[in-house]
C-alpha positions in Angstrom: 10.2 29.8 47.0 13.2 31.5 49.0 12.3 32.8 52.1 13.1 36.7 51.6 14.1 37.2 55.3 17.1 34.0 54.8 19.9 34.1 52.7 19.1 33.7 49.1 19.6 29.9 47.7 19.2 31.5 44.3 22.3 32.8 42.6 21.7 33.5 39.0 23.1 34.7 35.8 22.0 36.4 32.5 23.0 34.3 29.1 24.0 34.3 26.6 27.7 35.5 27.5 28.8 38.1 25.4 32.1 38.0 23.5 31.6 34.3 23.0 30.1 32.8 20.2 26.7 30.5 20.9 27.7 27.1 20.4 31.3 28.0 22.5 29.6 28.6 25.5 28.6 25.0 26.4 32.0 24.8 28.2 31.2 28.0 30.5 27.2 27.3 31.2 28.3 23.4 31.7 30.4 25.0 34.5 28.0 27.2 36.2 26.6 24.5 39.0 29.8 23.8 40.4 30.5 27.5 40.7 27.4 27.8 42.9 25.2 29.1 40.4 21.6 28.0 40.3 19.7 29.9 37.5 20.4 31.3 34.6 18.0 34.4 32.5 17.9 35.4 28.9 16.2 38.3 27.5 14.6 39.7 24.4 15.8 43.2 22.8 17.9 43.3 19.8 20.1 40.1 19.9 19.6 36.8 20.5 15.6 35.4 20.8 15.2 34.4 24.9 14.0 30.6 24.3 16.9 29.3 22.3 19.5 30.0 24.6 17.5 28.7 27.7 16.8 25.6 25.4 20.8 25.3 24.9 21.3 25.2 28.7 18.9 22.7 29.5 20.8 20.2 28.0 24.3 21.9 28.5 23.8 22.2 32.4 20.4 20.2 33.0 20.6 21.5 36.9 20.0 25.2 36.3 16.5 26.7 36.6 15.7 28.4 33.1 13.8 31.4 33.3 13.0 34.5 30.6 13.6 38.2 31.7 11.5 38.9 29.6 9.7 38.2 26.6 7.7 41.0 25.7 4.2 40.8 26.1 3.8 42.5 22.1 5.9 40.6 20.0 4.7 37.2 19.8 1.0 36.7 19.3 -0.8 34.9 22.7 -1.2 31.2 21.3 2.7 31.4 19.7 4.0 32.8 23.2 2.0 29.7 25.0 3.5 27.3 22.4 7.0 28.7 23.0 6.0 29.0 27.1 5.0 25.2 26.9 7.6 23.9 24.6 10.4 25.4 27.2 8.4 23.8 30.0 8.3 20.5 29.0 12.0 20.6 28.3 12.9 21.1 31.5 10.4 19.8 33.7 9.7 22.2 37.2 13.0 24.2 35.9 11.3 26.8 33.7 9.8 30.4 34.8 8.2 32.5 32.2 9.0 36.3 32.8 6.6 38.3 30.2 6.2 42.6 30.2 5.5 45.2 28.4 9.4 45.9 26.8 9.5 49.4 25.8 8.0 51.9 23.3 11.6 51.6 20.9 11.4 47.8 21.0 7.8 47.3 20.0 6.6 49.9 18.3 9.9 51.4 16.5 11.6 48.0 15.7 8.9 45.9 15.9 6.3 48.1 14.3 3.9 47.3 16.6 1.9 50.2 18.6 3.0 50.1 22.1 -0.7 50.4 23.6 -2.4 49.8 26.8 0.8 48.1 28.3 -1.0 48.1 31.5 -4.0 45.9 29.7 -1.7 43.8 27.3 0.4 42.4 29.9 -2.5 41.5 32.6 -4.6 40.1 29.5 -1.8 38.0 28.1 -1.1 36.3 31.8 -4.9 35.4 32.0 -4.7 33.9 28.5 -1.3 32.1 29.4 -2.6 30.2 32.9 -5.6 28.5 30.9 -3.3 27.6 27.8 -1.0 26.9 29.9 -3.4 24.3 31.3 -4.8 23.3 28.1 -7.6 25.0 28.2 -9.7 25.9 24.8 -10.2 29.2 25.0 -12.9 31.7 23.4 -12.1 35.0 25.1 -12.4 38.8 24.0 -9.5 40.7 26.1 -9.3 44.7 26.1 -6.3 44.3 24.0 -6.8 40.8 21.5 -9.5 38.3 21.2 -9.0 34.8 20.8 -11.7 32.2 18.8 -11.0 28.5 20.1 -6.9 28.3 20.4 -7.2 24.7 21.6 -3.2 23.4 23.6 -1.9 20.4 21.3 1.0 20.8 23.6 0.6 21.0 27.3 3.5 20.8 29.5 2.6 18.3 33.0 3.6 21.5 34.8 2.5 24.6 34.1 5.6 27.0 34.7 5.1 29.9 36.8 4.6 33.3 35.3 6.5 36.0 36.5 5.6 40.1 35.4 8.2 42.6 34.4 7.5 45.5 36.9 8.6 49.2 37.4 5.9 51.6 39.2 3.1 50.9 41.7 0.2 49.6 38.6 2.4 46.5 37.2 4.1 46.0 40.4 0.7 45.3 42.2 -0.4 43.2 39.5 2.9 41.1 39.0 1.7 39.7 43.0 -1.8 39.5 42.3 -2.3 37.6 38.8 1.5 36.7 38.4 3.8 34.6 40.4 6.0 37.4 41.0 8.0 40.6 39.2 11.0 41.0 37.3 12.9 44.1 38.2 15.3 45.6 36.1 17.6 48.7 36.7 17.2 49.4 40.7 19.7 49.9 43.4 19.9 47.3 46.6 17.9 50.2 48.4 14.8 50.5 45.7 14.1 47.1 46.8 13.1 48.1 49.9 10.1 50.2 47.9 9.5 47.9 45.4 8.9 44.7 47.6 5.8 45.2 49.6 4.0 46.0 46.4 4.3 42.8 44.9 3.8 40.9 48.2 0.7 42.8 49.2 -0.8 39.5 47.6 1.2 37.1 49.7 4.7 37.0 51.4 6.3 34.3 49.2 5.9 35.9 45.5 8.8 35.9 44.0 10.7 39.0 42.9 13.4 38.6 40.5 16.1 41.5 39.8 18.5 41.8 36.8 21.7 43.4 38.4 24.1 45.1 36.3 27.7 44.1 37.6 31.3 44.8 36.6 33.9 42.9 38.7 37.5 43.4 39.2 37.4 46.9 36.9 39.0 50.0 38.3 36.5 52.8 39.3 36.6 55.2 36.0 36.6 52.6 33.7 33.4 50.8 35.2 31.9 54.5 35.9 31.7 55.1 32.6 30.7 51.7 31.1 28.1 52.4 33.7 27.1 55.7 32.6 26.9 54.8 28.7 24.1 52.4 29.9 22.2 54.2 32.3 22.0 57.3 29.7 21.0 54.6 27.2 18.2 52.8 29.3 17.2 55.7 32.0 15.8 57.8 29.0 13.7 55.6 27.9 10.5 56.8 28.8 9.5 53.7 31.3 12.6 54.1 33.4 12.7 57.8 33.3 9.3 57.6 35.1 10.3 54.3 37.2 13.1 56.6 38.7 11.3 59.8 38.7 8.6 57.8 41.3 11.8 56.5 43.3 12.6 60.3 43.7 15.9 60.0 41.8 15.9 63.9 41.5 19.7 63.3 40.5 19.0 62.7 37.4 16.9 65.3 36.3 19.7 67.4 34.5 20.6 64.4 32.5 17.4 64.0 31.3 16.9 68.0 30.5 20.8 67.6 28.6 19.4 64.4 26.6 16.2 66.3 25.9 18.4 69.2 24.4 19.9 66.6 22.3 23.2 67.1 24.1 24.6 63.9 24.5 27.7 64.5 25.7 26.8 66.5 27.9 24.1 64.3 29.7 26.5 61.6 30.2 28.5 63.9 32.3 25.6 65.1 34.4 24.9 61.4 35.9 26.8 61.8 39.5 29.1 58.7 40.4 26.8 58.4 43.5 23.9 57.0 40.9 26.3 55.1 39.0 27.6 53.5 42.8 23.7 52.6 43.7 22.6 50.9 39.9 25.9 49.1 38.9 27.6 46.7 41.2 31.5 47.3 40.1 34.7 47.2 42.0 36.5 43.9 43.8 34.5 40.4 43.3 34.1 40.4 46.9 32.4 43.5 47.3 30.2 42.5 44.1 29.2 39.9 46.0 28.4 41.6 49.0 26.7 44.2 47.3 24.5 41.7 45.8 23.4 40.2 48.7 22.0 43.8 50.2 19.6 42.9 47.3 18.3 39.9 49.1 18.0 41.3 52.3 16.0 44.2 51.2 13.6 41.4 49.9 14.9 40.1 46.9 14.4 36.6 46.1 16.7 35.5 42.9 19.4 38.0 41.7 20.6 37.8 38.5 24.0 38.8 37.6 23.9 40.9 34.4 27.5 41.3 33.1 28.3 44.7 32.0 31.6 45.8 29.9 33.5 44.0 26.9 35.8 41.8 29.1 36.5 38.3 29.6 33.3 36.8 30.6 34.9 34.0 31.9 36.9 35.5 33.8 34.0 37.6 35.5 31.8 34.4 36.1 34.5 32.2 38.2 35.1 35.6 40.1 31.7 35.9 41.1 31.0 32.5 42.0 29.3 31.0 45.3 31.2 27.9 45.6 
């Protein structure tokens, strides 16, 4: 793994691209190596599933490390999340990282009618059933959270992938450096890093610690403010990133929360400052994007991943952000 006090070799990006139909974004993801890029990320909320495209780009750009960010932990039951885990493995040999966590209350339980219990538990228990399926294991196991009566591997990848944990607060972060691989971070500034990091690496100095970036290059400061904004009131409310940024002392945000609360929604969109837009959503030149990005890796970052925000050209944002 990257050596978080170098520069980052890792420069990655989240698929699929919106604004372009699946099977038209060979072209674009075929592109990403030359343009410096070295991993891509797909996710799991309302859209597209995160296997298929990862599947996609290990044949459209068979260089680029595949990983999820995330799969949620509730969704799939253990032995069809290993089958899916070891299926995307052996499609892309030593290229493949599984990122699993708990999602959120509104994706399990309200869409997914599933209850959205012990996330703390679920997650930890899935990754212990996941390294010995992952190894082909039979496994006989009662969990806090699910018990499992002999789920034999037909299917075992020759390398297990690594599993990485979706991580917030103190609890999850500890445990994405002690049972996982590393943690997937999602909505922090360059700076939260710095608090963040030595949780995961209390368990060793080279676990990895991946973080989905929210970036809008080349837009002029109002309009990326309040794209920005839209998201942040969207996601910040939700009640595990209200209390991931309560524990980073965002006290900033308090009077958006109280306006959302109050069912105001207007109105909490106007109390978010421009100084928290600034810190969680890179915008502004490509240059400074990329600048901004790497404060992530020196604060201890190892992989970035470049989420795009906005309805613009995709495209167009991509090339501008390459490392060639």
């Amino acid at each position: 793994m990257t050596n978080t006090n170098a520069p980052t070799q890792r420069w990655g990006i989240s698929i699929p691209f919106s604004g372009i139909p699946l099977p038209e974004q060979q072209k674009l993801v075929a592109e990403l190596p030359e343009l410096g890029y070295t991993d891509v990320w797909s996710s799991e909320a309302s859209a597209t599933d995160a296997f298929t495209p990862l599947a996609l780009a290990s044949v459209w750009a068979p260089q680029l490390r595949l990983g999820t960010a995330i799969v949620p932990a509730y969704t799939r039951g253990p032995a069809t999340l290993a089958m899916s885990a070891a299926t995307m493995a052996a499609a892309a040999p030593g290229r493949f990282a599984l990122g699993i966590g708990t999602s959120s209350n509104v994706i399990v339980q309200r869409w997914n009618g599933i209850p959205f219990e012990e996330p703390y538990k679920k997650v930890r228990d899935t990754v212990r059933f996941l390294r010995k399926a992952l190894r082909g294991e039979k496994i006989t196991e009662t969990y806090d959270t699910f018990a499992v009566q002999g789920f034999k591997p037909a299917f075992v990848p020759e390398e297990p992938p690594p599993v990485l944990i979706a991580a917030l607060r103190q609890g999850m972060l500890r445990l994405a450096g002690r049972e996982g691989d590393g943690a997937i971070i999602n909505w922090l500034s360059a700076e939260d890093v710095r608090t963040v990091a030595p949780y995961v690496r209390e368990s060793g100095p080279d676990k990895e610690i991946v973080a989905r970036i929210f970036v809008l290059p080349d837009e002029d400061a109002e309009t990326a403010r309040g794209i920005a904004r839209r998201q942040i009131a969207a996601y910040l409310n939700v009640p595990v990133y209200r209390a991931f940024h309560e524990w980073l002392g965002r006290e900033e945000l308090t009077p958006m929360w109280r306006a959302w609360e109050a069912g105001e929604r207007k109105q909490a969109l106007a109390e978010i400052p421009d100084s928290v837009v600034d810190e969680l959503v890179v915008h502004g030149p490509a240059q400074y994007c990329r600048e901004r990005i790497e404060q992530y890796v020196e604060n201890g970052m190892t992989t970035p991943v470049i989420a795009l925000l906005g309805t613009g050209d995709p495209v167009r944002a991509v090339r501008a952000l390459a490392r060639r």
